[in-house]
TITILUM-75056 format. One line per field, with one value per atom (N, C-alpha, C): residue in three letters; atom name; x, y, z. Coordinates in nm, 3 decimals. Layout:
BEGIN
code [ALA ...] .
site [CA ...] .
east [X ...] .
north [Y ...] .
up [Z ...] .
END
This chain:
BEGIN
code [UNK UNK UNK UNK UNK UNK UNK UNK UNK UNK UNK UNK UNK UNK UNK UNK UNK UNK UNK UNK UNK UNK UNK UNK UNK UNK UNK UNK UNK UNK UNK UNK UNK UNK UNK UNK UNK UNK UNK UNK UNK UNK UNK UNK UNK UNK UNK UNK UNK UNK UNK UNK UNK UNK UNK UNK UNK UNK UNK UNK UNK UNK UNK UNK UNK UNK UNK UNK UNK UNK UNK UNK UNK UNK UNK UNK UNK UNK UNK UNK UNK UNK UNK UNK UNK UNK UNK UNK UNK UNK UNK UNK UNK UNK UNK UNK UNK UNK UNK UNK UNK UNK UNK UNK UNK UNK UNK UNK UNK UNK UNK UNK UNK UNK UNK UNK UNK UNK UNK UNK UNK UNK UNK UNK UNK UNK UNK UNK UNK UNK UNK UNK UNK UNK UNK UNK UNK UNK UNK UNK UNK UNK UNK UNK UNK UNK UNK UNK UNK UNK UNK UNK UNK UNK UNK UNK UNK UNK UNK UNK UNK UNK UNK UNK UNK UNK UNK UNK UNK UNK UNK UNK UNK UNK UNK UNK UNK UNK UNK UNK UNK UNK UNK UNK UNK UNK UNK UNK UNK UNK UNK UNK UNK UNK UNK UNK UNK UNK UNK UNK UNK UNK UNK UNK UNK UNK UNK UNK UNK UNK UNK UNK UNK UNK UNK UNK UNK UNK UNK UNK UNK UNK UNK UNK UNK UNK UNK UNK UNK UNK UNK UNK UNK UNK UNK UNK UNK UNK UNK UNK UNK UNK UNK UNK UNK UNK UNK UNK UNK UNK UNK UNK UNK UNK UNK UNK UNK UNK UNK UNK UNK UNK UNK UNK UNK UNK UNK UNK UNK UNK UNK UNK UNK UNK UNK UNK UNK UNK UNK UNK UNK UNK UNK UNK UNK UNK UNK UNK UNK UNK UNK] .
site [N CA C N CA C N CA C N CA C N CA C N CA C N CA C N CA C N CA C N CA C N CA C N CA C N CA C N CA C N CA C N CA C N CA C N CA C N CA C N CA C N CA C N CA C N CA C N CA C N CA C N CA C N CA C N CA C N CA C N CA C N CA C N CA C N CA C N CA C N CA C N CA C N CA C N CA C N CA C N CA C N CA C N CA C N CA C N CA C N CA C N CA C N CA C N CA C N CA C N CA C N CA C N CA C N CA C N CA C N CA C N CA C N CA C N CA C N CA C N CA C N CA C N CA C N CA C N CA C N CA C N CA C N CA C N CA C N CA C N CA C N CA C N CA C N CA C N CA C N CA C N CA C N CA C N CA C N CA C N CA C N CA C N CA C N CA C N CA C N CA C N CA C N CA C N CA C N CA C N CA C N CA C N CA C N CA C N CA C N CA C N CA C N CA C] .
east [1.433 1.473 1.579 1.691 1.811 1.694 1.770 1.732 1.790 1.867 1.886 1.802 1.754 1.650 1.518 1.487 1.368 1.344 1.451 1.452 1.407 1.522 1.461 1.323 1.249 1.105 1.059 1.074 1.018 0.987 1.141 1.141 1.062 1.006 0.938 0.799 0.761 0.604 0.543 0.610 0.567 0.577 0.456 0.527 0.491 0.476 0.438 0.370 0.285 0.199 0.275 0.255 0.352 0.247 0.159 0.144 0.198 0.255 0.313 0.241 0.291 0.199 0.311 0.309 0.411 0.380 0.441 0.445 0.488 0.457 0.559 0.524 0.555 0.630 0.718 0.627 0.711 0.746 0.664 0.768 0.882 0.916 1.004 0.946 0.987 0.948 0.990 0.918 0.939 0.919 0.815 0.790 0.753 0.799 0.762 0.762 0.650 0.653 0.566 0.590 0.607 0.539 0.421 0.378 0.334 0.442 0.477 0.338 0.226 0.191 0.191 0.240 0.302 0.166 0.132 0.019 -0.047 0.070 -0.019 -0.032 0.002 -0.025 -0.195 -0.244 -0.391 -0.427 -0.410 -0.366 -0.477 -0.567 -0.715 -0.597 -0.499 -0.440 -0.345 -0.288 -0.204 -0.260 -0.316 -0.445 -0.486 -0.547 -0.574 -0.443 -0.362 -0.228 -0.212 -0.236 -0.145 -0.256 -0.381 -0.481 -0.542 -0.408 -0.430 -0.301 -0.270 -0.089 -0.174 -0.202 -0.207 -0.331 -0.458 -0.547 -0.483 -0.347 -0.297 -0.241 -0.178 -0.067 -0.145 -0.290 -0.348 -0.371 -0.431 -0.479 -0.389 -0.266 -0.125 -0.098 -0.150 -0.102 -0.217 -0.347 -0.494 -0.456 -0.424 -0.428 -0.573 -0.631 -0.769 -0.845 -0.878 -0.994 -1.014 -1.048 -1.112 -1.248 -1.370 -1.482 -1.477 -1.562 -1.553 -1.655 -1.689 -1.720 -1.607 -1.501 -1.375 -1.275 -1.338 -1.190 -1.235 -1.383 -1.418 -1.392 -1.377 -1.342 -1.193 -1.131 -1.008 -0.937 -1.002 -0.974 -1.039 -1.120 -1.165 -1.089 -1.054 -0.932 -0.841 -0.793 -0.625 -0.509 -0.604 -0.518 -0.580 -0.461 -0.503 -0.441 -0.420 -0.341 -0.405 -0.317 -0.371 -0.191 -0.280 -0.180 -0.190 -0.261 -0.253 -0.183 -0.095 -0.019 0.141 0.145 0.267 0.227 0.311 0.191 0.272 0.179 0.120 0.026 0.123 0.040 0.083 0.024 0.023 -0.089 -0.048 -0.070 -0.084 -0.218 -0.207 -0.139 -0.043 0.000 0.003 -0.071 -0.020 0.079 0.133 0.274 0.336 0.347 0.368 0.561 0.557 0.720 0.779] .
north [0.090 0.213 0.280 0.312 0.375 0.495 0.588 0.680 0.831 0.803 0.910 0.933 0.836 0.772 0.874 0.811 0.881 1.015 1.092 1.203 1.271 1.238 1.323 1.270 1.202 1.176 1.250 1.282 1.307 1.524 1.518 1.714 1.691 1.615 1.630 1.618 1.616 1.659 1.508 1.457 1.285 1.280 1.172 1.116 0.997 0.928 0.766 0.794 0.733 0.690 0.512 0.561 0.391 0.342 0.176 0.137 0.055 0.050 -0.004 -0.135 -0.265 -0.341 -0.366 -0.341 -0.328 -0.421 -0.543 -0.590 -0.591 -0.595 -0.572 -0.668 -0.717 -0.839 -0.771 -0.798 -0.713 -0.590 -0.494 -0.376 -0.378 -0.445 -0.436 -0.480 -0.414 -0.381 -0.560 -0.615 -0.790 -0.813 -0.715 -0.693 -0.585 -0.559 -0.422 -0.493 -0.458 -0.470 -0.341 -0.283 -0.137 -0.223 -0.137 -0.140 -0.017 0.034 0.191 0.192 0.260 0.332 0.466 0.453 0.531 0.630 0.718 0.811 0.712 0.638 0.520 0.400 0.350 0.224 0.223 0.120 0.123 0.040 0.152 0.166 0.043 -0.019 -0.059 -0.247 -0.222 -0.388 -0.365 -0.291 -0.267 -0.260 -0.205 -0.196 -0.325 -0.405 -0.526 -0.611 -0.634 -0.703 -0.637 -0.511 -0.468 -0.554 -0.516 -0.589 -0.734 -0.794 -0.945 -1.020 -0.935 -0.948 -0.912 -0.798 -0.739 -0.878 -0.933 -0.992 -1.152 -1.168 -1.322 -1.316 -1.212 -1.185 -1.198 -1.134 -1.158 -1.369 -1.363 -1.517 -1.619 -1.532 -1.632 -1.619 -1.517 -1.508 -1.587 -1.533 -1.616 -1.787 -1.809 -1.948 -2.002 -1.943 -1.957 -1.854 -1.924 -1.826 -1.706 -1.600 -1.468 -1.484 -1.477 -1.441 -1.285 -1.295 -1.201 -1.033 -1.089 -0.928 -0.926 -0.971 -0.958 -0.928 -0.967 -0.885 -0.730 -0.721 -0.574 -0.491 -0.557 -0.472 -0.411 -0.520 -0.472 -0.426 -0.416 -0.364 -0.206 -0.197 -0.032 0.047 -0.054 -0.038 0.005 -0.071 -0.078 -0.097 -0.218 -0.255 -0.360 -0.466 -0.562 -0.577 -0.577 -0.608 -0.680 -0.782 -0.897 -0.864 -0.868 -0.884 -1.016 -1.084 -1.226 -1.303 -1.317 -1.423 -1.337 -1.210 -1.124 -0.992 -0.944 -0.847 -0.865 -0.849 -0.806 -0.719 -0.646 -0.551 -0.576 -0.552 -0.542 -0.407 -0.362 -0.226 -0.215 -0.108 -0.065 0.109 0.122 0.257 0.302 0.480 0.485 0.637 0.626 0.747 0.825 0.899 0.974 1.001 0.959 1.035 1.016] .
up [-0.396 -0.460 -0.374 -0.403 -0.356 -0.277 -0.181 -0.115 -0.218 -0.270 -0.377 -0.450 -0.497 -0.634 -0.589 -0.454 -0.339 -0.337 -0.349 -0.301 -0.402 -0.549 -0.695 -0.653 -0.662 -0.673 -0.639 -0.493 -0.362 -0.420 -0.492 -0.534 -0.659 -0.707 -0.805 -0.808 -0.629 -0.558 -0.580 -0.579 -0.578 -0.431 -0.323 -0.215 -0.181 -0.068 -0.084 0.078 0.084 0.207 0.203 0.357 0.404 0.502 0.478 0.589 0.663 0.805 0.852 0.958 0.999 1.061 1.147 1.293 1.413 1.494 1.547 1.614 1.755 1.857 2.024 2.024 2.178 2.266 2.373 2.546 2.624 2.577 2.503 2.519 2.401 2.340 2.212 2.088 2.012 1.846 1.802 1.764 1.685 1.568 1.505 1.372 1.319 1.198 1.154 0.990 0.950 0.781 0.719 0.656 0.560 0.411 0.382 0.260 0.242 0.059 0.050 -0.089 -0.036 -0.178 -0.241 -0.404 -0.462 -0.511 -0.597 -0.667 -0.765 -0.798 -0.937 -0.937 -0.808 -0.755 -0.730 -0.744 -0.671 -0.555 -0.440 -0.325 -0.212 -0.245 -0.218 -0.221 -0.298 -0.298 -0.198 -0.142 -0.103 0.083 0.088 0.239 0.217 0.168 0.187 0.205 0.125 0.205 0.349 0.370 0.503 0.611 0.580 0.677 0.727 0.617 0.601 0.677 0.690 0.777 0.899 0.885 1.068 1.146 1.089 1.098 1.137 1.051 1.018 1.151 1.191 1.310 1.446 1.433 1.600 1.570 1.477 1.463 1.506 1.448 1.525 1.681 1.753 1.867 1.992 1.889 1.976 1.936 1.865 1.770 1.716 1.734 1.646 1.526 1.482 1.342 1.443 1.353 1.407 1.346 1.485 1.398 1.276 1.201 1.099 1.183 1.341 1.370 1.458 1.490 1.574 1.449 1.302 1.249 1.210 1.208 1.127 1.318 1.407 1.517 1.533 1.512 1.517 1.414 1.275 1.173 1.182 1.291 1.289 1.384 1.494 1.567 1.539 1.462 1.415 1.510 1.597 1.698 1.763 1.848 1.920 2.044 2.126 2.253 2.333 2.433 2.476 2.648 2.717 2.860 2.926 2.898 2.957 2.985 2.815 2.848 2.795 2.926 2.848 2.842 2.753 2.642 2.506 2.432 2.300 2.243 2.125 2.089 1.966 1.804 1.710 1.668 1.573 1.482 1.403 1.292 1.155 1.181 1.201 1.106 0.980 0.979 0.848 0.880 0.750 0.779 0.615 0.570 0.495 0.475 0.361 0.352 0.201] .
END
């Protein structure tokens, strides 16, 4: 959607909750993916994609399955970081605009 487009919306008391899933590495931003929900979207599909990214992303960095009480941990988290081999940190943000 154009940012013009955004804005009429935006004056017309519409707004969008954004979740964001952030990736670092050393200290710099590596990934960032944005999933925007709207008032009439149903927002429950949209949190599940974001949490299936953020979940896919530690799995890629451990290289193994996540037990299922290591994902409801870091899903209450909303975070993983690992200094071992580096650092890494991955993120659930959420953000309004």
């Amino acid at each position: 959607m154009p940012v013009a487009d955004f804005v009429l919306l935006r004056g017309k008391g519409r707004s969008m909750r954004v979740i964001n899933v952030i990736e670092v590495v050393e200290n710099n931003v590596v990934g960032l993916e944005s999933f925007g929900i709207f008032e009439e979207q149903l927002s429950q599909e949209v949190v599940e994609k974001a949490e299936e990214l953020f979940l896919k992303k530690i799995e890629e960095f451990v290289g193994e399955p996540l037990s299922e009480e290591d994902k409801e941990a870091y899903l209450e988290d909303a975070y993983y970081e690992d200094g071992t081999r580096g650092y890494y940190y991955v993120c659930i943000r959420w953000s309004d605009i």
